[in-house]
Each structure stands twice: as C-alpha cells, then as structure tokens.
C-alpha positions, 0 to 999 in steps of 0.5 A: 835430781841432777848433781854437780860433778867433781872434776880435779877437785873443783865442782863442776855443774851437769849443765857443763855436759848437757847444753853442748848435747843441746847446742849440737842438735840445735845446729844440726836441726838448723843445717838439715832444715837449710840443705832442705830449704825448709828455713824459709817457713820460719817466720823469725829465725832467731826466736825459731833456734833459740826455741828449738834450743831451749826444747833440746835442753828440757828434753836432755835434761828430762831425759838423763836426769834422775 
C-alpha cells in the first residue's frame, strides 16, 4: 500500500509524485502522436488524453506500489 510521505514535518500524498510521472507521459505520448500525424484517427481528443492519463497513472501506481 502506498504511504503518504513526511516532507518538513507535513504529510504529503504519493500522489504528489506520481500524477506529475503521469502527466508527462501523457504529454509526451500526445507530442509523439502529433509529430506523426497519427492525432487525426482519434475520434475525440480530449477523452483520448484524459484516457491515455488515467491508464498511466494506474500503471505507475501498479508499478511502484507495494
């Protein structure tokens, strides 16, 4: 299980680390589809990175969890 982490005294939540890891393989997955011209297949763009997010984030967190 993930623990929260204890920075100056004040608690902070693992998430604090783990949705920045997320957020940046989002936004790269999103700039390597564009130099490929590959974001024209997807349907809707928004819900596609919100998606590609969300599955990042599960598999960081199945990964360095506990």
């Amino acid at each position: 299980m993930l623990h929260e982490m204890s920075i100056g005294g004040m608690l902070f939540s693992p998430f604090v680390v783990l949705v920045p890891m997320a957020f940046i393989l989002a936004a790269s997955t999103r700039l390597v589809l564009h130099y490929f011209s590959l974001r024209r297949y997807i349907w809707k763009e928004a819900w596609f990175d919100v998606a590609i997010f969300v599955c990042y984030l599960a598999a960081i967190v199945y990964l360095f969890g506990d």
